[in-house]
LUMMAR-426193 format. One record per residue (C-alpha): x, y, z; residue number from 0; residue in three letters. Coordinates in steps of 0.05 Angstrom, whole numbers, always signed. Example, Ala and Ser with C-alpha at 12.3 -4.5 7.8 and 13.67 -1.06 7.14 Angstrom:
! LUMMAR-426193
- +246,-90,+156,0,ALA
- +273,-21,+143,1,SER
END
This chain:
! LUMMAR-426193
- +1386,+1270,+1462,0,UNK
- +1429,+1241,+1411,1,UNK
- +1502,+1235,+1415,2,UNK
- +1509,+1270,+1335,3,UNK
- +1491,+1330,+1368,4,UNK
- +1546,+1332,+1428,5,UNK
- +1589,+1372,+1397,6,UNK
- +1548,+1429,+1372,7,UNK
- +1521,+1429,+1430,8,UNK
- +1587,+1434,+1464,9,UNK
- +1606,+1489,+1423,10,UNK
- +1550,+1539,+1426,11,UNK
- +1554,+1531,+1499,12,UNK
- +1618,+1563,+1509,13,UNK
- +1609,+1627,+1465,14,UNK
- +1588,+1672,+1518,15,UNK
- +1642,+1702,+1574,16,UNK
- +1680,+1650,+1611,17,UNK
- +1674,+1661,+1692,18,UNK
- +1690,+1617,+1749,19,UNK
- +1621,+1605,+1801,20,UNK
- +1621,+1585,+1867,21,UNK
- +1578,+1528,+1873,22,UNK
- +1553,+1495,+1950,23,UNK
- +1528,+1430,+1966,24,UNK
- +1488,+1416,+2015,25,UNK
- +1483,+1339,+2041,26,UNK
- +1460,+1279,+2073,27,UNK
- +1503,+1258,+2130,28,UNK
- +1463,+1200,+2156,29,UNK
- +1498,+1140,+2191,30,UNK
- +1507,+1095,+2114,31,UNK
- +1534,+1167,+2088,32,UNK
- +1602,+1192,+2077,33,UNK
- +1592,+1269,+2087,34,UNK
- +1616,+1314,+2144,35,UNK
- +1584,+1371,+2123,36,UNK
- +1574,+1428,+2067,37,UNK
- +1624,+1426,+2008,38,UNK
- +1647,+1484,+1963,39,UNK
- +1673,+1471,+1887,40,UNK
- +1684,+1518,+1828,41,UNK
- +1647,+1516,+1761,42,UNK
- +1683,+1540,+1702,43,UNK
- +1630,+1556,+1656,44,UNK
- +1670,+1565,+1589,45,UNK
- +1695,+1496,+1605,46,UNK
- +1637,+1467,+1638,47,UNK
- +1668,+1436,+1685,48,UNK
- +1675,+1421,+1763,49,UNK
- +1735,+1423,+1813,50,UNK
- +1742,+1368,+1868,51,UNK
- +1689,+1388,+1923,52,UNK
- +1730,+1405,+1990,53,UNK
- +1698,+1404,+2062,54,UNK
- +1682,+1473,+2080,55,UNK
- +1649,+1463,+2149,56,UNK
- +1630,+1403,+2183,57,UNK
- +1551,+1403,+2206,58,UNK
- +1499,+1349,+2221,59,UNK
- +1442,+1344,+2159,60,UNK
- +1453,+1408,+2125,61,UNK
- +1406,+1392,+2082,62,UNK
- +1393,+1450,+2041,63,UNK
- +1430,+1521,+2035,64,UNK
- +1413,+1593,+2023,65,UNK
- +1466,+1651,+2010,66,UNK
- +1454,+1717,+2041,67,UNK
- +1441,+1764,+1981,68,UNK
- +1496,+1812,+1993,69,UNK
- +1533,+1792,+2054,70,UNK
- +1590,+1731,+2049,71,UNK
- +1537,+1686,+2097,72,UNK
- +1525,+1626,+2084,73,UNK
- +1454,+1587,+2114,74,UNK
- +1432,+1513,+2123,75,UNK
- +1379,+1475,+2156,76,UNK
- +1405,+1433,+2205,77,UNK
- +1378,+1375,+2258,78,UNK
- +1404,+1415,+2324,79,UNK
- +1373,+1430,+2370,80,UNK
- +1313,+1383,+2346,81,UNK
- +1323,+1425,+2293,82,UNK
- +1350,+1483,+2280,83,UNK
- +1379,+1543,+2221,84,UNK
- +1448,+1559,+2220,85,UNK
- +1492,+1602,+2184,86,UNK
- +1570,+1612,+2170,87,UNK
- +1616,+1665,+2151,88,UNK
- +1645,+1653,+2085,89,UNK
- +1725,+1670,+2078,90,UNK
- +1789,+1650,+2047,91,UNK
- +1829,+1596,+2068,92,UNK
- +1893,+1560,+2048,93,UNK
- +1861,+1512,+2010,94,UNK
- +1796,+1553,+1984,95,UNK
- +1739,+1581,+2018,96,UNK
- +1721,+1551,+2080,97,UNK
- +1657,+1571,+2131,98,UNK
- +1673,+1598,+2202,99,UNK
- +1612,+1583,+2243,100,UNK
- +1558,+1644,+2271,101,UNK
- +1516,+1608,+2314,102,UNK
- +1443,+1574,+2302,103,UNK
- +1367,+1582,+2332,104,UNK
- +1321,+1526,+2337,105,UNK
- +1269,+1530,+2292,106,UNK
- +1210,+1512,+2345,107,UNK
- +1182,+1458,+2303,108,UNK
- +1208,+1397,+2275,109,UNK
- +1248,+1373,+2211,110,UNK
- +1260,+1437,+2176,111,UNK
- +1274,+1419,+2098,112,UNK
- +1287,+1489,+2058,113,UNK
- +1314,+1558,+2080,114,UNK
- +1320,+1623,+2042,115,UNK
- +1339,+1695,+2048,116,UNK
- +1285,+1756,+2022,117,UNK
- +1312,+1799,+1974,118,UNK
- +1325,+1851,+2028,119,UNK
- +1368,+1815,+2068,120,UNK
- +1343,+1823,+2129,121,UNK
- +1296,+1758,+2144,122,UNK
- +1315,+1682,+2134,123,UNK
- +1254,+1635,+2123,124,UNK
- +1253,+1562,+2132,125,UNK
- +1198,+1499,+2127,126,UNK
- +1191,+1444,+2165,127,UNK
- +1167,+1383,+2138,128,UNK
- +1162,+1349,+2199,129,UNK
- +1121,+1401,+2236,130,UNK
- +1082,+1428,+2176,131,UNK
- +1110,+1501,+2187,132,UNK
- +1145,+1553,+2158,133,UNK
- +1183,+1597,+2215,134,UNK
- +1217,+1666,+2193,135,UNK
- +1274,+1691,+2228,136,UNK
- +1311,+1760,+2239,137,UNK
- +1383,+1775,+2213,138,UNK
- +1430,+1829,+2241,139,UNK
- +1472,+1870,+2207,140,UNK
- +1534,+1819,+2197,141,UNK
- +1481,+1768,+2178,142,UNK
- +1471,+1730,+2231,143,UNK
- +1407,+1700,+2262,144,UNK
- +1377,+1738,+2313,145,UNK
- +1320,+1710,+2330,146,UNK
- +1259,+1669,+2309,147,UNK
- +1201,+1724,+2296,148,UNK
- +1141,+1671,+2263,149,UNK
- +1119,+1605,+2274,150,UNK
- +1052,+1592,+2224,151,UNK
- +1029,+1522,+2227,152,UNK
- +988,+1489,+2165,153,UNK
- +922,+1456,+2191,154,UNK
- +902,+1424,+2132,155,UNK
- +916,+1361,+2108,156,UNK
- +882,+1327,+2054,157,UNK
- +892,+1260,+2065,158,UNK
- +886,+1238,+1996,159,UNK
- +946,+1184,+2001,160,UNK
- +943,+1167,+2073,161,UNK
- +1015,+1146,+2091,162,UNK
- +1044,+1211,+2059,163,UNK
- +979,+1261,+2071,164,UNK
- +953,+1250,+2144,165,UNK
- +988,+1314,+2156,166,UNK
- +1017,+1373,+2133,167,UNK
- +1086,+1374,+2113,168,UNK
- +1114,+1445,+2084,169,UNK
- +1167,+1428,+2036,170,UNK
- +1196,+1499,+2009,171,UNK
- +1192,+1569,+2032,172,UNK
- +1204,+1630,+1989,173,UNK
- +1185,+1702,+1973,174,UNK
- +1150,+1729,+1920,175,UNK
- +1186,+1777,+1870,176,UNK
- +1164,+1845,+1903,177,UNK
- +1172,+1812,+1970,178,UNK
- +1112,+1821,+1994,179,UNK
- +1093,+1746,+2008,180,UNK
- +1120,+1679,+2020,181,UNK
- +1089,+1616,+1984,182,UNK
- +1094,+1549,+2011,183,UNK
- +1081,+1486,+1982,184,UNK
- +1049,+1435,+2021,185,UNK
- +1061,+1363,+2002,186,UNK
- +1011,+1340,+2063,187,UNK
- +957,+1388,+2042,188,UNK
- +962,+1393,+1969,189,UNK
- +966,+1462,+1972,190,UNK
- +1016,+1527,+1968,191,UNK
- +1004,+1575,+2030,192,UNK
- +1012,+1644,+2016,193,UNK
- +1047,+1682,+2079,194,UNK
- +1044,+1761,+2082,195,UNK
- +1118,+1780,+2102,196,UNK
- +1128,+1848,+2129,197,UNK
- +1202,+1855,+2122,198,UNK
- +1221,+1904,+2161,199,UNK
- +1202,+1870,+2225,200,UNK
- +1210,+1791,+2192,201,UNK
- +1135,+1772,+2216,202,UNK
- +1089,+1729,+2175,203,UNK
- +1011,+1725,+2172,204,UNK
- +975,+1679,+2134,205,UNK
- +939,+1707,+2077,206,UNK
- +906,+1651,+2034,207,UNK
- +926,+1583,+1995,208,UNK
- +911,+1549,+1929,209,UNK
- +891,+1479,+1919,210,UNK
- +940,+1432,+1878,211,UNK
- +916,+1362,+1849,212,UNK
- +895,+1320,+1905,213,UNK
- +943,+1270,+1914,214,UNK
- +992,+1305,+1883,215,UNK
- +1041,+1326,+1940,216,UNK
- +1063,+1404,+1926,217,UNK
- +1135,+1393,+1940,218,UNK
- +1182,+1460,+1908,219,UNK
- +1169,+1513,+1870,220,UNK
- +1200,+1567,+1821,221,UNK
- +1179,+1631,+1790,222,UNK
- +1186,+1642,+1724,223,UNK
- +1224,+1707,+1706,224,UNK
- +1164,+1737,+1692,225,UNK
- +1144,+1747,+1760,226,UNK
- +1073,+1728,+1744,227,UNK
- +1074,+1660,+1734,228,UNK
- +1105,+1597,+1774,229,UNK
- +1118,+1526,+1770,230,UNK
- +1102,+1469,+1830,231,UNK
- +1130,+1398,+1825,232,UNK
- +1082,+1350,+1860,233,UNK
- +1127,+1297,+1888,234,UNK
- +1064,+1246,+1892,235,UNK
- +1038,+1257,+1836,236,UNK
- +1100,+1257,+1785,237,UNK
- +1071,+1330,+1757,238,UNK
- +1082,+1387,+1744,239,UNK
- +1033,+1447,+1760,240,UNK
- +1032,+1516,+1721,241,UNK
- +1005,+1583,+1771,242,UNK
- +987,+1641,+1749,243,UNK
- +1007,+1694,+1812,244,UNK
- +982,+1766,+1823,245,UNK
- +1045,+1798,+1864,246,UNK
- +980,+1855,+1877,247,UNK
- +938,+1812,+1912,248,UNK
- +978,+1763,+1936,249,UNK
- +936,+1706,+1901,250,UNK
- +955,+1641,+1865,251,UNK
- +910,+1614,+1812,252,UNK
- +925,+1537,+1775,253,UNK
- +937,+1544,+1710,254,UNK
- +953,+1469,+1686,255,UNK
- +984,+1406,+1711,256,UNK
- +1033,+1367,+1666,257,UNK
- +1069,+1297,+1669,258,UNK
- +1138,+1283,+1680,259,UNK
- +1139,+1214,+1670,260,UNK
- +1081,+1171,+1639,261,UNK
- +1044,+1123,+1662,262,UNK
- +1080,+1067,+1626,263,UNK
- +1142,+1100,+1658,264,UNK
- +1113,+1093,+1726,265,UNK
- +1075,+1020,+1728,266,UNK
- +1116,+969,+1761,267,UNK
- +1172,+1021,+1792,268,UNK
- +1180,+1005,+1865,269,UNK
- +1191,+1076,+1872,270,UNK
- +1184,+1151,+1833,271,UNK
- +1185,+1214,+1869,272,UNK
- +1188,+1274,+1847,273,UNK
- +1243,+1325,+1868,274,UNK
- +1263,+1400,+1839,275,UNK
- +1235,+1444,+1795,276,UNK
- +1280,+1502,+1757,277,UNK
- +1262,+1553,+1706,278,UNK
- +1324,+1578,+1656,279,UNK
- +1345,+1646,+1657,280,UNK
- +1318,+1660,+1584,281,UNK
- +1245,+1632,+1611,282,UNK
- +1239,+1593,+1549,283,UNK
- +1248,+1527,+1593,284,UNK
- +1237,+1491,+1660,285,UNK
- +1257,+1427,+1683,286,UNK
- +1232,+1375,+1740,287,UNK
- +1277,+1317,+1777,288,UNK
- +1245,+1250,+1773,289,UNK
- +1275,+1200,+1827,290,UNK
- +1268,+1127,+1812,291,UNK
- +1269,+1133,+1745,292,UNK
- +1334,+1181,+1762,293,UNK
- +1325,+1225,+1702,294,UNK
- +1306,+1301,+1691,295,UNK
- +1246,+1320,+1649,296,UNK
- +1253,+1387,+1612,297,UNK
- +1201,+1429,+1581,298,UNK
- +1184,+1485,+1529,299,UNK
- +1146,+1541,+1562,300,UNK
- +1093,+1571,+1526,301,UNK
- +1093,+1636,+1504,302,UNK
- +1034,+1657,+1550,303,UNK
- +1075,+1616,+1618,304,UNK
- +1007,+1577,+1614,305,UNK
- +1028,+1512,+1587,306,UNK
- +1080,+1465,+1583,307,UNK
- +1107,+1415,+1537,308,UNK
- +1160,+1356,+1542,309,UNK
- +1219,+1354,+1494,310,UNK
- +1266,+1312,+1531,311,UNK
- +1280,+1259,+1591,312,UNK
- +1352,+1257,+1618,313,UNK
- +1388,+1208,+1654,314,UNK
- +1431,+1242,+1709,315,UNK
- +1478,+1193,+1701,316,UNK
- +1472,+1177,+1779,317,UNK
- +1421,+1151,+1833,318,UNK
- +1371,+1201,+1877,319,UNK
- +1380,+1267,+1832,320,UNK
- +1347,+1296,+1901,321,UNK
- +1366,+1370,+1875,322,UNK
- +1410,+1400,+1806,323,UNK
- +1414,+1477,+1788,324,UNK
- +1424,+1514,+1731,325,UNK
- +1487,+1553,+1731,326,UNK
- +1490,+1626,+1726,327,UNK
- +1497,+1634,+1652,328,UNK
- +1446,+1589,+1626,329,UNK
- +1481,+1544,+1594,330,UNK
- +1490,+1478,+1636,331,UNK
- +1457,+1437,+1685,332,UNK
- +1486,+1409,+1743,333,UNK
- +1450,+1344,+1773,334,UNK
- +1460,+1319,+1843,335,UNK
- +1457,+1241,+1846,336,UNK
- +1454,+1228,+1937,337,UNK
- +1458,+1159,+1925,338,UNK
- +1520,+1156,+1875,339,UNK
- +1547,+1207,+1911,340,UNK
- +1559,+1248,+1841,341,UNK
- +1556,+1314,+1808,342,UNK
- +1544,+1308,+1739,343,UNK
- +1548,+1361,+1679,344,UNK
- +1495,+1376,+1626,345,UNK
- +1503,+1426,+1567,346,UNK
- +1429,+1465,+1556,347,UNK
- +1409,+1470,+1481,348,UNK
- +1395,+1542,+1476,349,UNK
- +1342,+1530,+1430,350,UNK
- +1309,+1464,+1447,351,UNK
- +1318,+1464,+1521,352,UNK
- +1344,+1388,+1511,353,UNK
- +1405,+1365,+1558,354,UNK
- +1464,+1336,+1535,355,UNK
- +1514,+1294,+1586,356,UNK
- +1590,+1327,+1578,357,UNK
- +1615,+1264,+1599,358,UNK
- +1642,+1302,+1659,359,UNK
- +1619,+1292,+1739,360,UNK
- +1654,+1291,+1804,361,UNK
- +1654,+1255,+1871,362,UNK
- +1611,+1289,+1916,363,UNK
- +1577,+1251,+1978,364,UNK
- +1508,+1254,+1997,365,UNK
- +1493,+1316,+1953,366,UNK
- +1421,+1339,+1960,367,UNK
- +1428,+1416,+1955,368,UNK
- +1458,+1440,+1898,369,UNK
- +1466,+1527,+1903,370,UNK
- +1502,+1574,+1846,371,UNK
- +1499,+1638,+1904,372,UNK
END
């Protein structure tokens, strides 16, 4: 996007409410890192701008966070245990908020990559990339974990790219808007699972699957606000994939697969890989992490969720953009670089969907989970 435009830009950002957001970062504390643990900061969205990220608990590899929908709890994947969910107690310290530990279970199966928390509040969910799983988990009344309740193992890999796809490796685990189900993307199988959840008692039961490009490596997905439509990035693949969903049935259908780099982009990279994928609030756009090429692709959604089409390529201004989030009022993007050990600030065009660069980012280290609660 060009620089003429930064100001405008600027501008029509800040008209709404100011308010001051939480944000939580999940990291990457491997022996060549500098993290202890999870980090809180404070986004002031009139400003767009980030305080200094503080320590807020120390953990080993907690990788990627989940808030408890009404409850002050805070949840991360961790490598425990052989691995492991954990959660803390959010509260108010001298020098900001700060986590007070709850305890953890073992999550039976190897590597877990991505937790969440149904809309009910009752069951945490997790996937495990190592194992090829996704395990649910019961929460009491204060939010804690009280026990593991599923363990559903994916049998089928595809095999397609043999160093990545000899088995199955569940990347993300999430419900569906009524609740009903959980959908899992598969990067081994080139697939999203579709889980029956029955919430009351936090068990799962498979229920059915849909194929994604072979090759292609399902990695996350996101729903658009529409409920009936969602969005898988294949990490493989560099793509995008558009799925139609009926909440009724409990059935995903592929609507369309999209690039987000092109093939010029890719030839002679050493590496690409292809990270997040976030819808905006408004619906109008959605937006996929590229690493390698360290920039974020964003899209116009069409009018029918069906489609989508590319209007801009972003630098993140840092190295390994692993996660980023949109912050609660729509109007900026904040990009996770795990290598430069950054947070960096983009201003959304409300009407294009292009990013700008504020100019603005802060020292954060290892970030790969970045969560507005």
């Amino acid at each position: 996007m060009h620089l003429t435009s930064t100001v405008t830009l600027l501008l029509a950002a800040t008209t709404a409410s100011a308010a001051t957001h939480d944000l939580w970062i999940g990291t990457d504390t491997g022996p060549e890192r500098m993290s202890q643990g999870i980090y809180h900061l404070t986004f002031d969205d009139e400003k767009g701008t980030l305080s200094p990220a503080k320590l807020a608990a120390e953990a080993s590899q907690p990788g990627f966070l989940a808030k408890h929908p009404t409850l002050p709890v805070l949840y991360a994947t961790v490598d425990a245990d052989g691995g492991a969910v954990a959660a803390w107690r959010i509260v108010e310290g001298n020098d900001g908020k700060r986590l007070q530990p709850m305890g953890s279970v073992p999550t039976g199966d190897g590597g877990p990559c991505y937790v969440s928390v149904d809309y009910t509040g009752r069951v945490l969910l997790s996937a495990q990339y190592g194992g090829g799983s996704v395990a649910s988990y019961l929460l009491k009344e204060d939010g804690s974990i009280a026990e593991r309740v599923s363990l559903l193992e994916h049998d089928d890999p595809s095999g397609v790219v043999p160093d990545r796809q000899a088995a199955c490796h569940a990347h993300w685990a999430g419900v569906s808007p009524n609740n009903r189900y959980v959908l899992s993307p598969d990067l081994g199988a080139d697939r999203v699972y579709v889980h029956a959840l029955d919430a009351a008692n936090g068990v799962l039961t498979p229920h059915g699957s849909v194929k994604t490009p072979p090759g292609g490596g399902a990695r996350h997905f996101a729903f658009h606000p529409s409920g009936t439509e969602g969005y898988v990035v294949n990490e493989l693949a560099m793509s995008v994939s558009a799925l139609g969903w009926d909440g009724d049935k409990g059935e995903l259908t592929l609507l369309g697969t999209f690039e987000t780099l092109r093939t010029d982009q890719i030839e002679g990279e050493v590496f690409n890989s292809g990270s997040e994928v976030r819808v905006h609030p408004s619906g109008k756009f959605a937006y996929v992490g590229n690493r390698g090429h360290d920039s974020i692709s964003a899209y116009r959604v069409s009018d029918d969720r069906a489609s989508l089409t590319l209007v801009d390529q972003e630098p993140v201004r840092g190295s390994h953009p692993r996660n980023f989030a949109i912050d609660p009022s729509g109007k900026w993007l904040i990009a996770a670089g795990r290598d430069s050990n950054t947070l960096a600030v983009f201003a959304i065009d409300q009407e294009t969907g292009e990013l700008q660069w504020t100019l603005h980012s802060v020292y954060a280290p290892a970030p790969i989970c970045v969560l507005f609660p």
